[in-house]
C-alpha positions in Angstrom: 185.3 93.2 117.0 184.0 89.6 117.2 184.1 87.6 114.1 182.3 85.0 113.4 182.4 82.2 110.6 180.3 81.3 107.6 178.3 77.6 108.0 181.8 75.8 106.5 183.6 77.7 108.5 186.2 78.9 106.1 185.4 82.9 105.7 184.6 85.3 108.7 180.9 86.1 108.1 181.8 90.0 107.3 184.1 89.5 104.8 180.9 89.5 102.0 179.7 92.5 103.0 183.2 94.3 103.4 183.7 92.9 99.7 180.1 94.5 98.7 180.6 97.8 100.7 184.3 98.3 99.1 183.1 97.5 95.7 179.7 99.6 95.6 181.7 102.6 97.1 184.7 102.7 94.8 182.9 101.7 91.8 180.3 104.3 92.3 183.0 106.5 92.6 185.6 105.5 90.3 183.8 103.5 87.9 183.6 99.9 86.8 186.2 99.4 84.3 188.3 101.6 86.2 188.2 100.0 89.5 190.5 96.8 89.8 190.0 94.1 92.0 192.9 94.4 94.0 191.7 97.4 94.8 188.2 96.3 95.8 190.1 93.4 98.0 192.9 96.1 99.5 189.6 97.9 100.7 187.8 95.1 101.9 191.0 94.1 103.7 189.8 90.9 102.5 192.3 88.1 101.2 192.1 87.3 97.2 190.8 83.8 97.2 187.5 85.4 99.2 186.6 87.1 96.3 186.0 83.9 94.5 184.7 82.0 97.1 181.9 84.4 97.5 181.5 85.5 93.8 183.0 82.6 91.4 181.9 84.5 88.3 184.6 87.2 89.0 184.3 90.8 88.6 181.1 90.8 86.6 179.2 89.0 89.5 180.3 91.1 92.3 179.7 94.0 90.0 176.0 92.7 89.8 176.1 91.6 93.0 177.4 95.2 94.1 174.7 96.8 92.3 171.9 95.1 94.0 173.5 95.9 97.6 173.8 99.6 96.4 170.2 99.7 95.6 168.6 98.0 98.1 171.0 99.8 101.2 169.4 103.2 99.1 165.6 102.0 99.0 166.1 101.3 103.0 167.2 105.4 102.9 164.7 106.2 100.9 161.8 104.2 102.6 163.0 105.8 106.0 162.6 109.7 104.8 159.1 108.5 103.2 157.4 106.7 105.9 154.2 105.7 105.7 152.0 108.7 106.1 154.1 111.6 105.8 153.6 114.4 103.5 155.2 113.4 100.3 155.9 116.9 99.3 157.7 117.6 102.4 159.5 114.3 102.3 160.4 115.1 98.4 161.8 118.0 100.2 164.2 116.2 102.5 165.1 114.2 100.2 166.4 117.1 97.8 168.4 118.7 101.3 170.0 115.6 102.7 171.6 114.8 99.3 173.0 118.6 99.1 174.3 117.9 102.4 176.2 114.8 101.7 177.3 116.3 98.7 178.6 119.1 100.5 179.9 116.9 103.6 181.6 114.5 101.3 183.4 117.6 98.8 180.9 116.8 96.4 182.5 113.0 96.1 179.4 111.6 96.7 178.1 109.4 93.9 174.6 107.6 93.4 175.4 103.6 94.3 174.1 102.9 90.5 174.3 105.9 88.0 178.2 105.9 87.9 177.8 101.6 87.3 174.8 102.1 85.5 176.3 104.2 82.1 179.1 102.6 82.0 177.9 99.1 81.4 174.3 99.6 80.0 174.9 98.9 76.6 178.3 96.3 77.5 177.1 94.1 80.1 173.8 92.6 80.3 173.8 91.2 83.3 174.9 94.4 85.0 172.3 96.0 83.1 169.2 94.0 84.9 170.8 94.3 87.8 170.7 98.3 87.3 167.6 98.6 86.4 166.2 96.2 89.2 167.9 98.6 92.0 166.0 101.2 89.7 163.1 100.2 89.8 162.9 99.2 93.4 163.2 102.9 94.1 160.5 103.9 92.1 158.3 101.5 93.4 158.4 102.9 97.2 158.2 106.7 95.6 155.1 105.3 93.6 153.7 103.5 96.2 154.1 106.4 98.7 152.3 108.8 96.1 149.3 106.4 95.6 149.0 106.2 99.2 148.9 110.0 99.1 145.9 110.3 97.0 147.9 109.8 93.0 146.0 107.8 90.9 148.6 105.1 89.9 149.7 106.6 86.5 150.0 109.8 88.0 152.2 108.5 90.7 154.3 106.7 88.3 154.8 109.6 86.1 155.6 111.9 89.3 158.3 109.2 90.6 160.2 108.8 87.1 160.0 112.6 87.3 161.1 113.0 90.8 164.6 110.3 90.0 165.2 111.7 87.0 165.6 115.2 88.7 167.4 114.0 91.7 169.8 111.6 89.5 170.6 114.7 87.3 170.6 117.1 90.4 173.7 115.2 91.9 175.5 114.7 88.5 175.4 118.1 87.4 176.4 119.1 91.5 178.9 116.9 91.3 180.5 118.3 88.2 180.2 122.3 89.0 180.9 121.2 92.3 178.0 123.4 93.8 174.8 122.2 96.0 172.7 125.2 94.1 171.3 122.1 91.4 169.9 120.4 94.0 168.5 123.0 95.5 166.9 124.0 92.2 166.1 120.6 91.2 164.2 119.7 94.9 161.8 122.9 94.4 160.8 121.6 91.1 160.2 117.9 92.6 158.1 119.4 95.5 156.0 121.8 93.1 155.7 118.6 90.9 154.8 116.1 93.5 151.7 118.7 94.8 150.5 119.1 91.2 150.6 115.5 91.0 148.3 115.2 94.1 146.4 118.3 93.1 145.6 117.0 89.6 144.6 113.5 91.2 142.1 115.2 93.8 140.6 117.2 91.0 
């Protein structure tokens, strides 16, 4: 692998990302408080002083930091199985069946990039907390936007987006935690029938 070097030449130019990618993985999975730094940097195979070269407000910063890289990699997923001018509902779909395969693929260790950070820190850690809701609220904004573009008024399609995350948020925790794909299953039919009443209702 070639490595390359930052503009002063004293980091190799993947070490950020490795130190992003290691901490929004294992603190998705393992939790904030939980999750050391060592462990982030053993991960990272990254050398302590990088941590605070990159981030020089510590943990909480690359927490924030890590939040906002979790959310945006998601939106790219999430913009790429609603492209413009798909069906919605059959994209709602999809999107309900690729997470009950990952959580199958993974042995149900797969963990939204935010939710884990997200209710740990809410009401501890302002900072994190913006930068929670932010990656939050980029998501609903393509689901919204894809829904308007479908034929939603807007306050229809903001209702049906919250409505849609809420179900595939609690889908995966409560998958997670009976370690069984049937919630999602259960929880994608009901975001499809919503997201065709939503379009119904606005075409009425």
């Amino acid at each position: 692998m070639q490595v390359t070097t930052t503009t002063n030449g004293t980091e190799p130019a993947g070490t950020k990302v490795r130190l992003l990618e290691s901490a929004t993985d294992l603190f998705s999975r393992q939790g904030f408080g939980a999750t050391g730094i060592k462990a982030v940097l053993a991960a990272a195979e990254a050398p302590y002083g990088s941590l605070y070269h990159f981030f020089p407000g510590g943990k909480q910063e690359l927490g924030a930091a890590a939040l906002t890289y979790g959310g945006d990699r998601y939106r790219t997923i999430l913009e790429s199985i609603y492209p413009e001018g798909r069906d919605v509902v059959e994209a709602t779909t999809d999107s309900f069946e690729r997470a009950a395969q990952l959580l199958e693929g993974t042995d149900f260790g797969y963990a939204c990039p935010i939710a884990t950070i997200a209710l740990e820190v809410a009401n501890s850690d302002e900072v994190m907390r913006e930068a929670a809701a932010d990656a939050f609220e980029s998501w609903l904004t393509v689901l919204k936007q894809r829904f308007v573009e479908a034929g939603m008024t807007d306050e229809r399609a903001r209702e049906v987006a919250i409505e849609t995350f809420c179900l595939i948020e609690g889908g995966v925790l409560l998958a997670r935690t009976i370690r069984s794909a049937e919630p999602m299953h259960t929880a994608g039919r009901a975001a499809s029938a919503l997201v065709a009443a939503g379009l119904a209702d606005s075409a009425g």
